[in-house]
C-alpha positions, 0 to 999 in steps of 0.5 A: 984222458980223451973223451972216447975214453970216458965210460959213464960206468953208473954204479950209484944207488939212491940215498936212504936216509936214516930215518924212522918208518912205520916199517923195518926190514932191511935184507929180504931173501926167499926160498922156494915158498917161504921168505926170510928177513932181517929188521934193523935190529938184527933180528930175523924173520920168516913166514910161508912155507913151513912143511920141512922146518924152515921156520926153526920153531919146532913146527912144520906148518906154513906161517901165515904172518912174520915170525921172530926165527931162532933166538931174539937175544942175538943179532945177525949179519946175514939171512938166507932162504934155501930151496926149503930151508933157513940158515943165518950167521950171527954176529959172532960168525957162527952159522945156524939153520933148520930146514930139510936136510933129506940129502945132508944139507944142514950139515950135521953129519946125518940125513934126518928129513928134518931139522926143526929147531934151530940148530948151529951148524958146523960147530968151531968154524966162523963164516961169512956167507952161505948159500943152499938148495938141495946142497950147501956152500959156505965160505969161512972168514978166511975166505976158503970155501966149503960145501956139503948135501947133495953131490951126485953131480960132482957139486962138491967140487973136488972136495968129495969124491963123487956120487954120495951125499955129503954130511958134514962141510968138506973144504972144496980146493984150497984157495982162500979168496972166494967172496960169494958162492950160490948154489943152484938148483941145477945142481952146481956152484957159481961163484966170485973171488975177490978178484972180480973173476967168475967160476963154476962147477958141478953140473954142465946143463948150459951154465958151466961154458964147456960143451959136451962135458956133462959135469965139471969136477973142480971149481972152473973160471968162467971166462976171463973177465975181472970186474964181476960184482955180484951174482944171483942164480936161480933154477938153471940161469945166473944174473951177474952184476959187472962194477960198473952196473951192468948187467950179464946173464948166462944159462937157460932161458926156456921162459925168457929168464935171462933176458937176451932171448936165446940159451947162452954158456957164457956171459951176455949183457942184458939190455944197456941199462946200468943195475944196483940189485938183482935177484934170481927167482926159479925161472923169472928174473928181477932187478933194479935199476940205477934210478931206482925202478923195478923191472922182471922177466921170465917166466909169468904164469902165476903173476910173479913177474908183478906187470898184472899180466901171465904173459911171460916177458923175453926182456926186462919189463918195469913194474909200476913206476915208483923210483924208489925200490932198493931189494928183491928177492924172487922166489919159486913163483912169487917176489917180494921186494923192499922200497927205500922207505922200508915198506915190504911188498908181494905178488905172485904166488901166495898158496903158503902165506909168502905175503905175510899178511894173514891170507892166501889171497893173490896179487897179480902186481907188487901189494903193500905188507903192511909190518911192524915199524923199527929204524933203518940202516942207511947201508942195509941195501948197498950192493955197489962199493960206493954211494953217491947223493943226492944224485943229480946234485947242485952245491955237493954231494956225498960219497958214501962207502960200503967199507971204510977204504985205507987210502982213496985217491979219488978223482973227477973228470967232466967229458972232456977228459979234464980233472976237476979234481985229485985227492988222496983221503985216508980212512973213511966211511964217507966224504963231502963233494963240493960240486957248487963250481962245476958247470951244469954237465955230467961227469966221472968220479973214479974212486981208487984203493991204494992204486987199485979201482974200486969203481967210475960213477956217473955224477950229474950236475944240476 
């Protein structure tokens, strides 16, 4: 390998240790006035805005502190906060929400305004992701995907004829590969397939990459990239994290929120920094980068960037200067975030009690919530397949994976192409590098999965 070949792919995260904190949620996610999290204990939570039922308890009032959503005798894998709604899939794979559903949103096969207890959703299908503004997807653990609510700009993707609400989940294609959809609020659907490749449909306001089509009725790949991570995507833009850390955006960017300072159809790379989490508000954007510092741009005219100004940002900006945060999630014109310690912070808005701390009163920079302790989970934050720490390391360090991997050939070279060294493990969640004979430097770990890459990191050597 030659050394102009290298690429310092950085796609680590810092290690959380599994410790006890005086503070225990582990997944933030946040609709347009209310959040809603998971503790480590597989429970759920929500608290804000409550006026169409968000909060599953029978009630429509904002809640001004956390509040145990559905029911505590179950664990949950997955929580998320639509436009004015909360959905979450248990353990058992079965989805469960409440919320508005004016234009069929929940998919009971009605358009009652309101479903106000919470409710299972979409009786004698198993799922494992799901995402919701005024309409709905869903992906299946067989990996199809599936969408209802509002489809009056082909949102459905073929999966319905257009331009009526769509009450009940009807499957959008026929593939069975999909691994994230997120529904915006510009009316249309961006998603990933296993594969790595990015696709859309729905609404053409910029996002969708052919001009002068005003809708595009069936999923459409974007591009022809195959490395695409994860996605976030807020009112009428997309923040996309590539495997090796970068970070792309596309859409609109009438506030500064995608970064690159101008309104782009397809992809563009933000900045030449290296990102383990993003998150998409309405018009603002906020991400973490790979040492762990948290950074926002957009739109900032009710403090939801979090730099103590209203000045609305064209470019990433860091906020504070700990290293330390590992989720965020922005909402309308507010965010809350999670440090690796646990402890949950706000700023922004706080008309409803987004904050959760019993007030209304605003923060102009991220403020400590203070919440209920419980034990956290050292891979509740991971976004990336592969965990290296300590990072910079001195004797070892450790590869930490998101999934137990079949057969890993892993392999680690110093800049000048040199192999320090090549091993093929089988079935792990985690392996012990020893690092205590390599010279003081930077080097290239490259992880591979029965041939295939999953990921290049960048480990450094003290």
């Amino acid at each position: 390998m030659k050394t102009n070949c290298i690429f310092l792919k950085i796609g680590f995260l810092l290690f959380f240790s599994t410790l006890t904190y005086s503070q225990c949620f582990t997944k933030i996610s946040s609709g347009d006035y209310h959040i809603a999290a998971t503790k480590s204990d597989g429970s759920i939570w929500t608290w804000g805005w409550g006026n169409w039922g968000q909060h599953g308890n029978g009630l429509d009032f904002e809640l001004y502190f956390p509040n145990n959503y559905g029911s505590s005798s179950f664990q949950w894998k997955e929580i998320k906060a639509g436009k004015y709604s909360t959905y979450a899939i248990r353990q058992d794979n079965t989805l469960w929400g409440s919320g508005g559903n004016d234009f069929g949103q929940m998919g009971v096969g009605n358009t009652n305004v309101t479903i106000l207890n919470f409710t299972q959703l979409g009786n004698g299908l198993t799922w494992k992701h799901i995402s919701a503004t005024n309409h709905t997807y869903g992906i299946q653990t067989n990996g199809t995907l599936w969408g209802w609510g509002q489809n009056d700009a082909q949102q459905m993707g073929g999966g319905a004829s257009c331009c009526s609400n769509v009450l009940s989940p009807v499957q959008i294609g026929s593939d069975s590969d999909w691994r994230q959809v997120e529904a915006s609020q510009a009316r249309n659907g961006i998603a990933l397939k296993e594969n790595g490749t990015l696709w859309g449909w729905g609404m053409n306001n910029g996002m969708l990459g052919t001009s002068g089509v005003q809708t595009v009725n069936f999923p459409t790949q974007l591009g022809t990239q195959t490395d695409w991570e994860f996605i976030s995507v807020g009112g009428n833009h997309a923040l996309c994290l590539k495997t090796n850390g970068e970070l792309w955006s596309f859409g609109g960017n009438s506030h500064g929120q995608a970064g690159t300072g101008f309104n782009q159809s397809t992809p563009h790379r933000v900045g030449d920094e290296f990102w383990i989490y993003i998150s998409a508000g309405l018009q603002s954007s906020y991400g973490i980068k790979s040492d762990g510092t948290l950074w926002a741009w957009g739109r900032n005219h009710q403090n939801q960037l979090g730099d103590g100004t209203t000045s609305q940002r064209d470019e990433p900006i860091q906020i504070g200067t700990d290293t330390n945060w590992v989720a965020v999630a922005g909402g309308s014109f507010h965010a809350v975030a999670l440090k690796s310690d646990g402890s949950l912070w706000a700023w922004g808005n706080n008309q409803f009690g987004q904050y959760g701390n019993g007030t209304t009163a605003t923060s102009p920079t991220p403020l400590y919530i203070p919440v209920e302790g419980c034990t956290l989970s050292v891979s509740d934050f991971q976004q990336v397949p592969v965990v290296m720490a300590p990072n910079p390391a001195k004797e070892k360090t450790m590869l930490h994976f998101k999934n137990s991997l079949e057969k890993v050939t892993l392999t680690v070279y110093d800049l000048s192409g040199k192999i320090m060294i090549s091993q093929e493990i089988e079935g792990l969640n985690e392996y012990n590098l020893n690092t205590s004979d390599y010279p003081v430097g930077v080097y290239l770990v490259e992880v591979k999965e029965n041939g295939k890459l999953v990921g290049n990191y960048k480990l450094v050597k003290e």
